[in-house]
C-alpha positions in Angstrom: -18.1 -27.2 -15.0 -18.0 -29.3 -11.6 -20.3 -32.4 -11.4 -22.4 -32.3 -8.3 -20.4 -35.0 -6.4 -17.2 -33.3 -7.3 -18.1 -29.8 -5.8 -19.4 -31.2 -2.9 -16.2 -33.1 -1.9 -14.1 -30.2 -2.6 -16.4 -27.7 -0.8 -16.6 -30.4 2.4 -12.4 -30.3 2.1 -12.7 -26.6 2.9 -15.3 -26.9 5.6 -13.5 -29.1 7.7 -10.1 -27.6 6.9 -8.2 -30.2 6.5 -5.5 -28.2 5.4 -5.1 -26.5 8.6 -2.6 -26.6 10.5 -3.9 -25.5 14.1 -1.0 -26.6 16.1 -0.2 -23.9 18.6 3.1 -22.1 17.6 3.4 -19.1 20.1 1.2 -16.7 22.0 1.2 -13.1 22.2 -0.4 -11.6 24.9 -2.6 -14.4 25.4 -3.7 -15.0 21.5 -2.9 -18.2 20.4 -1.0 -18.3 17.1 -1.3 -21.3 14.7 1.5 -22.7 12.6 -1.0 -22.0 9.6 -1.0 -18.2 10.5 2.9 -17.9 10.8 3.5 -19.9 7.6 1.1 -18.2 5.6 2.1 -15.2 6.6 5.6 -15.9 5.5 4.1 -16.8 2.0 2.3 -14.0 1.3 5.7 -12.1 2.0 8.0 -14.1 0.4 10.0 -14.6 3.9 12.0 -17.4 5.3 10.7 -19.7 7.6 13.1 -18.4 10.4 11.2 -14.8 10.6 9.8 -15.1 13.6 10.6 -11.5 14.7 9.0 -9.9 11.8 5.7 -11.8 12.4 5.9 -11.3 16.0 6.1 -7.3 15.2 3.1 -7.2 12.8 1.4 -9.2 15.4 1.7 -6.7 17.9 0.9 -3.9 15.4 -2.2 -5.7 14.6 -3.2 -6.3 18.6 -2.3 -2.1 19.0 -5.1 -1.4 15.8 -7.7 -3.6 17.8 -7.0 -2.4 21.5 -7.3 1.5 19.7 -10.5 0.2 17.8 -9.7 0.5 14.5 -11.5 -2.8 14.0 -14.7 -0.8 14.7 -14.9 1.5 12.1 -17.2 1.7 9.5 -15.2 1.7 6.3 -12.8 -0.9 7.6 -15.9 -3.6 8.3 -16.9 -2.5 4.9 -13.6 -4.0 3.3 -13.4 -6.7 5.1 -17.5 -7.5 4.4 -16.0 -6.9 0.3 -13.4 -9.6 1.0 -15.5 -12.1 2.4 -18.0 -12.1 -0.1 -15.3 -12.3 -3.0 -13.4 -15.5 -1.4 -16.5 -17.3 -0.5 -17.1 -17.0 -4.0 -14.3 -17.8 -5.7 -14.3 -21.1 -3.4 -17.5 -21.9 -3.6 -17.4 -21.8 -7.4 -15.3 -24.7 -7.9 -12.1 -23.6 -8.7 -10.4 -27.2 -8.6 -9.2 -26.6 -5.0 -6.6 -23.7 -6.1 -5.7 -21.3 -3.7 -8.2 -18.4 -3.6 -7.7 -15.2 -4.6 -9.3 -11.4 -3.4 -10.6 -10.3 -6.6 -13.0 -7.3 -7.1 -16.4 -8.3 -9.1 -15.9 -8.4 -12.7 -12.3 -8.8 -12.6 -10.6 -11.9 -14.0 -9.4 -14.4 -11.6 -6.2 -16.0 -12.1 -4.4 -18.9 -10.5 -0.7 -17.1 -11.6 0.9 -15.1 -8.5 3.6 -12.2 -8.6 6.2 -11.2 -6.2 5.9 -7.1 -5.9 8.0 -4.5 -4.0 5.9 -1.1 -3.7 6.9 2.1 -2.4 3.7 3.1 -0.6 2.4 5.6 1.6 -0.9 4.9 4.1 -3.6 7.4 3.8 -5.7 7.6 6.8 -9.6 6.9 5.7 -11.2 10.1 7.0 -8.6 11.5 4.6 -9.5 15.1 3.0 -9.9 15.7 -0.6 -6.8 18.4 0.1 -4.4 15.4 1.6 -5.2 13.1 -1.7 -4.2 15.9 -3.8 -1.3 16.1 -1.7 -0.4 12.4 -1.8 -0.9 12.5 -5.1 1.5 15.3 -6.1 4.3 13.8 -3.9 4.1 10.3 -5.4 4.0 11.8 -8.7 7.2 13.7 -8.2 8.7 10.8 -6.7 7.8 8.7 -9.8 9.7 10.9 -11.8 12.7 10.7 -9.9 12.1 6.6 -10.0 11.6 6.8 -13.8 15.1 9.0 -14.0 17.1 6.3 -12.5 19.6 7.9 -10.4 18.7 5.6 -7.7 17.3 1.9 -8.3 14.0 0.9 -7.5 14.5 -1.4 -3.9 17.0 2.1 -2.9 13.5 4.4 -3.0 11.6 1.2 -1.5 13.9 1.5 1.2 13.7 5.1 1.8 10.7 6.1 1.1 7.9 3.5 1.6 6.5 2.8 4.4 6.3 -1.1 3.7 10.0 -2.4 2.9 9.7 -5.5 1.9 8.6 -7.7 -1.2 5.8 -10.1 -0.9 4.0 -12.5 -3.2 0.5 -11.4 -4.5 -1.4 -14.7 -5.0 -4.6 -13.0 -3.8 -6.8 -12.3 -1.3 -3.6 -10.4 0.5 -4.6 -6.8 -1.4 -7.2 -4.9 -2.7 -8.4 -5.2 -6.1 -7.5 -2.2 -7.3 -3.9 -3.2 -6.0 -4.3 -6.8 -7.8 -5.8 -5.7 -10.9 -2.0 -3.3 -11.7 0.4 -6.7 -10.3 -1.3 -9.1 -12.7 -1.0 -6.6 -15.8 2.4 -5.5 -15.1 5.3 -6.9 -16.8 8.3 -8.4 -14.8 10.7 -5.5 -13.8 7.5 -3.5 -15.2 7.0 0.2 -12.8 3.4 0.7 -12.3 2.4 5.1 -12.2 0.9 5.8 -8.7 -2.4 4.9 -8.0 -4.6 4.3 -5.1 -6.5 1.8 -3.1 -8.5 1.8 -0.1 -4.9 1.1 2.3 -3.4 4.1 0.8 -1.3 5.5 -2.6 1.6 2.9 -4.5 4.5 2.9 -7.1 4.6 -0.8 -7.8 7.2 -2.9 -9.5 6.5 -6.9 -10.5 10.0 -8.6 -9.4 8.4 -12.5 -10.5 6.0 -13.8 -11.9 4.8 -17.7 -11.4 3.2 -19.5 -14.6 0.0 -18.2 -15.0 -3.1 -21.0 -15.1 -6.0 -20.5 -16.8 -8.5 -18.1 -16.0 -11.8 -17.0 -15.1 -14.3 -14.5 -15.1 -17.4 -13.5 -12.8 -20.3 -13.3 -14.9 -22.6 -10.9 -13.6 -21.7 -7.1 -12.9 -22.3 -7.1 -9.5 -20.1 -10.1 -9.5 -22.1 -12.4 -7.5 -23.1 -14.6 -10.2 -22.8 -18.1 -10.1 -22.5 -21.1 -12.6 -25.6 -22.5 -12.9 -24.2 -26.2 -11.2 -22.6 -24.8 -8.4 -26.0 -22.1 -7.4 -28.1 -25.6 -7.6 -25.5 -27.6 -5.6 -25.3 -24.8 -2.9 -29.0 -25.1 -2.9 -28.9 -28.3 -1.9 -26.4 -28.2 0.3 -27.9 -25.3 2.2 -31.8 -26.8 2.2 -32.9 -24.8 -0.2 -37.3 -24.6 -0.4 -38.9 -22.4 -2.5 -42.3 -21.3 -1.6 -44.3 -21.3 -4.9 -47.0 -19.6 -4.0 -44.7 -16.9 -2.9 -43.3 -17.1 -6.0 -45.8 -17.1 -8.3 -47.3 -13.7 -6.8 -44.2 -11.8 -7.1 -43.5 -12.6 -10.6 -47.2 -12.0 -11.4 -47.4 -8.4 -9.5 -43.6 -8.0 -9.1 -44.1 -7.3 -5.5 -44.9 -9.8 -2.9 -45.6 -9.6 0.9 -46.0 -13.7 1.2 -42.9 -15.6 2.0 -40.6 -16.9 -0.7 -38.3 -19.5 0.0 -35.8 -20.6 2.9 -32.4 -21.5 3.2 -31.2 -23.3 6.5 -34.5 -23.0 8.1 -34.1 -19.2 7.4 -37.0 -17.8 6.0 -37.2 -14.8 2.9 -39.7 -12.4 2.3 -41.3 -10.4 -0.3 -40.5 -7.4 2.0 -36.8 -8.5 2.2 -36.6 -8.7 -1.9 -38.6 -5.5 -2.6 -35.4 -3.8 -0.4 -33.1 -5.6 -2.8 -35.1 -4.9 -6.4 -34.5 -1.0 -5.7 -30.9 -1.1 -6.2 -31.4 -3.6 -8.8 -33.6 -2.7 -11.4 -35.2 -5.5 -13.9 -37.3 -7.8 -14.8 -39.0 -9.2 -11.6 -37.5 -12.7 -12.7 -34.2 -11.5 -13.1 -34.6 -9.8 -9.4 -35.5 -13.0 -8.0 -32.6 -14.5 -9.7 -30.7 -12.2 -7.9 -32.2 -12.3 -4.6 -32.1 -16.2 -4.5 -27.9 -15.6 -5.8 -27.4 -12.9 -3.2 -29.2 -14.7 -0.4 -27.4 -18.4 -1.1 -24.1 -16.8 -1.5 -24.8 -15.0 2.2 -25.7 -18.1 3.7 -22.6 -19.5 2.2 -20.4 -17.2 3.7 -21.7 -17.7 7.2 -21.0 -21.3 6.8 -17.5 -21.0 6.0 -17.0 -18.5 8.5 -18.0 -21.0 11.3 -16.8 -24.0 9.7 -13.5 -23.3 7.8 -10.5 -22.9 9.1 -8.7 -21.9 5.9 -11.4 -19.8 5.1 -11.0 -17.9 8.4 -7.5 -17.8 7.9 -7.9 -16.0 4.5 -10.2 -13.2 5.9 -8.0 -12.5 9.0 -4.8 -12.4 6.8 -7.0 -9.7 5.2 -8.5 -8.0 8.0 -4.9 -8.2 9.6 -3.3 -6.6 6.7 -5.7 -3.6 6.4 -5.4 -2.8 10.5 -1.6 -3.1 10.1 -1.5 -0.4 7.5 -4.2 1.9 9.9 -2.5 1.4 12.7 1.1 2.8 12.0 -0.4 6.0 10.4 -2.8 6.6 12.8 0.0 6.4 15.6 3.1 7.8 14.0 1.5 9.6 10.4 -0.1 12.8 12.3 2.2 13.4 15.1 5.2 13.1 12.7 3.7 16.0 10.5 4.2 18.4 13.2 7.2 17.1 15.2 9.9 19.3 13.5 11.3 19.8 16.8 12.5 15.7 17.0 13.3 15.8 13.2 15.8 18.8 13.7 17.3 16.7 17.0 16.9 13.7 14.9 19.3 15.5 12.2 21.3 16.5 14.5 22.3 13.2 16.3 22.6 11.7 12.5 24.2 14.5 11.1 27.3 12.0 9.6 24.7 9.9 7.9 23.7 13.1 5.8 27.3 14.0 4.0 27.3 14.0 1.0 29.9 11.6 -0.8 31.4 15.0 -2.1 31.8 18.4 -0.8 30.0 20.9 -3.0 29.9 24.6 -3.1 26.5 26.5 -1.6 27.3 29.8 -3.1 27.0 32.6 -6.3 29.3 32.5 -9.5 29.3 36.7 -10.4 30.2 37.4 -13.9 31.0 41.0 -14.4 31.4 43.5 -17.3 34.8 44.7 -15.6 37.3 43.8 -12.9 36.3 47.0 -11.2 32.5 46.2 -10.9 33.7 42.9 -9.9 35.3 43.8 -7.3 32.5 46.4 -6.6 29.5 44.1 -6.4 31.8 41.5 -4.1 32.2 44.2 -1.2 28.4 45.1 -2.0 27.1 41.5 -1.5 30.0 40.5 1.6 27.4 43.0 3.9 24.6 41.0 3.1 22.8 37.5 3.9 22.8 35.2 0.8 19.4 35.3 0.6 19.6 38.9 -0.8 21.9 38.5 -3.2 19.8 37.8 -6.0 17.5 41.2 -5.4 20.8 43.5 -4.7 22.0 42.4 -8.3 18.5 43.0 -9.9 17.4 46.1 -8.3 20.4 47.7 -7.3 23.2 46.8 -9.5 21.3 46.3 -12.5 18.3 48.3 -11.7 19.8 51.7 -13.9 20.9 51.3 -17.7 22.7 48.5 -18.8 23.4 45.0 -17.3 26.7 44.6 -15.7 26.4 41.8 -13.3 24.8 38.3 -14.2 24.6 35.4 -11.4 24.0 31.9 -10.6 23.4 31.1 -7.3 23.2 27.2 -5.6 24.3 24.5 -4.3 26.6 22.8 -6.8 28.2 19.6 -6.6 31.6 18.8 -8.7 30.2 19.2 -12.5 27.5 21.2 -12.0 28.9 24.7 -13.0 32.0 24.9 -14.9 33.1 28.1 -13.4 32.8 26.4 -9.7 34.3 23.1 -11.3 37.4 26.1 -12.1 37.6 28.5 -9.2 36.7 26.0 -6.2 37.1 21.9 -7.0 40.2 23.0 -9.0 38.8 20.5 -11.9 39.0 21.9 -15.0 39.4 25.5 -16.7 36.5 27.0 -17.9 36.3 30.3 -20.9 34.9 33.3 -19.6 31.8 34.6 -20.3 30.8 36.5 -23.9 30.8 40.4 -22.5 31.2 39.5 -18.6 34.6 38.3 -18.4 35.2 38.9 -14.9 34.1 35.9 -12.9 34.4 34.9 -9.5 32.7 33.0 -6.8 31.5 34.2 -3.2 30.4 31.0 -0.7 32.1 28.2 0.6 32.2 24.0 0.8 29.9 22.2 2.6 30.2 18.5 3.2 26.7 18.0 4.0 23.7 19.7 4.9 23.9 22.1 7.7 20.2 22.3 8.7 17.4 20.1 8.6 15.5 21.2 6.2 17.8 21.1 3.4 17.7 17.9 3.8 13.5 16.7 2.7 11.7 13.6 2.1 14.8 11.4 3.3 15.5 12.5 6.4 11.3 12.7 7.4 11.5 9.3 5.8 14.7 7.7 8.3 12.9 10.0 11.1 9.6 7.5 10.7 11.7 4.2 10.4 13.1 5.3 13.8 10.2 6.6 15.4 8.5 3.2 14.5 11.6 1.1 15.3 10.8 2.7 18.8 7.4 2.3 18.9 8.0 -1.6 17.9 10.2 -1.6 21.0 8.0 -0.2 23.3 5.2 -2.7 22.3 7.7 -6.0 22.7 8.5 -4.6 26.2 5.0 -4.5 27.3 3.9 -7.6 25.8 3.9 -11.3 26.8 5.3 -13.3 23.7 5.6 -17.5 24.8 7.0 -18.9 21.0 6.5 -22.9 21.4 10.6 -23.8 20.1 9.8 -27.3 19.6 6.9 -26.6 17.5 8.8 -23.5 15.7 11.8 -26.4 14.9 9.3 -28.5 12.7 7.7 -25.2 11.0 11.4 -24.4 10.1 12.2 -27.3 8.9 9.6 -27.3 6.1 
């Protein structure tokens, strides 16, 4: 617990931000950047010092989500409204000054911090119940192929998520759904998929940092307080309860006569009778809650206009989330339908798409004779490959016994043994029990020669370059000034 004296010096450390740096570092289209932005942004994802073009880029991402009005909407303010209740708290608690933490209520809070890499995929908030499924059953399938390790972990990072990098989780940076799977995981653990407000994530704990000890919010809302720092904040705040007030409501359990005031602000019995019907209980425990709720409010509008830090932490938040929007909401729906610059896409990249070994798009025929072999091989030379299959099932098959059996596919070298025989050359291979005449119709292919047998990767390396472009286009309209002597001393740190 925090003697009086104590929590008031460390709460007045935060209020007046001493921590701060507010030294001017650059400025992007007029904004003035602090080196306390730049650095802490570098923290939160694990980056040198020296990247200055990666900030600048989310920066101007950022700017794009407020000049579109992302900022505006209703279930963004709502987040951001979570996250400021949850760090006011966690400061205003006492926590001996350690860095704070977004944590959702009930959840332990813990002073440890994890460096993550995610493969993640934004999902746009007015999102249909049809599209989650959808997200859902792709990130699924693409856990699979993460668990079957054909390709390592940072190689489908790389590929497939739409945020490349790794980044330290020490809180307040992610949800608390997001939070709650990076403090649990192991190191080198590989969370399942699962959601949170930004979107849907595969997550993977690269380090861990010693863990301190930990806490735990002690009311289910989570706005509970210990019972020094509530009386402290009181004080600090002005706190005067009305007793008259008071005494009425916990008589009748309903009040119309004022209650108390915090700041000069006064609260009514009106104000709590609106907050008793989500919270049912004992009248006492509702003014409990009320006086909590209210103090805790008042709190946060202190901090807001008098802590730096503390409006660092919510815009690192706030920046985060509209980051994430803004990319999906400018790139995610046009992409869906723009197979006509994927195919030209393809076909400028086509070398990039090779395989690292010819393979063999064709059908291995096993036959009963060499005469239906060679029967079945003129029959299927007059038609597409798509119609193979049918021809051997209904019309080479289709009366008495089976003479014809076939595989048909792309096969790479040690897929088939027949192809691994007749066209890499590799090995021989034993015919077939009752079909001993084999051969193969088809030919090598050293990569894909159409866009769509291609999938996730190329729509993937299509949205990298769409938003390499769209990244372009925003540094060529924007005024960026960077401050190089004051960018030496950040880099020297």
């Amino acid at each position: 617990m925090v003697r009086l004296g104590g929590f008031l010096v460390m709460l007045m450390l935060w209020v007046s931000g001493v921590k701060a740096q507010q030294e001017a570092l650059m400025t992007i289209d007029g904004e003035k950047v602090t080196c306390a932005e730049y650095e802490a942004f570098c923290l939160r994802k694990g980056l040198s010092m020296q990247a200055v073009d990666t900030f600048i880029n989310y920066k101007l991402k950022v700017n794009a989500a407020r000049h579109l009005r992302l900022d505006t909407l209703s279930l963004f303010r709502s987040f951001v409204d979570s996250c400021r209740h949850s760090l006011s708290k966690k400061i205003l608690i006492g926590r001996k000054g350690s860095q704070s933490d977004y944590r959702a209520p009930g959840v332990s809070l813990t002073t440890c911090r994890v460096l993550v890499s995610h493969i993640f995929r934004y999902i746009p908030q007015n999102a249909t119940s049809h599209m989650l499924l959808m997200c859902q059953a792709r990130m699924d399938s693409l856990y699979s192929w993460v668990m079957s390790g054909e390709n390592s972990f940072e190689e489908n990072v790389r590929k497939y998520s739409q945020e490349k990098e790794p980044f330290w989780v020490d809180g307040m940076d992610m949800p608390a759904e997001f939070e709650e799977v990076a403090f649990t995981l192991p190191v080198g653990g590989i969370s399942k998929p699962f959601f949170t407000p930004q979107g849907i994530h595969i997550l993977k704990v690269l380090q861990r940092e010693p863990a301190g000890k930990t806490e735990r919010a002690g009311s289910p809302n989570g706005r509970c307080l210990p019972d020094m720092a509530l009386d402290s904040l009181k004080r600090l705040y002005h706190f005067l309860p009305d007793k008259d007030g008071i005494k009425d409501f916990l008589t009748h359990g309903m009040t119309k006569k004022n209650l108390f005031s915090l700041e000069g602000k006064i609260y009514s019995g009106s104000e709590l009778a609106m907050f008793a019907l989500s919270h049912p209980a004992s009248p006492k425990r509702q003014l409990e809650g009320f006086i909590t709720k209210a103090v805790l409010a008042c709190a946060d509008l202190q901090l807001e206009k008098n802590s730096p830090e503390y409006r660092l932490s919510l815009q690192a938040y706030s920046d985060s989330l509209l980051y994430h929007n803004v990319t999906d909401y400018v790139l995610g729906k046009r992409l869906l339908s723009d197979t006509v610059g994927v195919m030209r896409y393809f076909e400028h990249n086509r070398k990039s798409y090779r395989w690292p070994e010819s393979r063999f798009e064709g059908i291995v025929l096993h036959c009963v004779s060499k005469r239906v072999s060679k029967k079945v091989k003129k029959f299927l030379k007059k038609l597409s490959p798509d119609e193979w299959q049918d021809a051997i099932r209904l019309g080479v098959n289709s009366n008495g016994p089976i003479v014809a059996g076939v595989e048909q596919g792309l096969f790479a070298p040690g897929d088939n043994p027949y192809v691994d025989d007749m066209v890499f050359k590799m090995s021989d291979s034993r015919p077939m029990e009752g079909f001993p005449y084999t051969s193969v119709i088809g030919k090598k292919k050293k990569g894909p020669e159409h866009w769509t047998e291609v999938g996730d990767r190329l729509w993937a390396d299509y949205r990298n370059y769409k938003d390499a472009c769209w990244i372009e286009d925003l540094r060529n309209s924007a005024k960026v000034e960077i401050n190089q002597e004051v960018l030496k001393t950040v880099n020297n740190h």
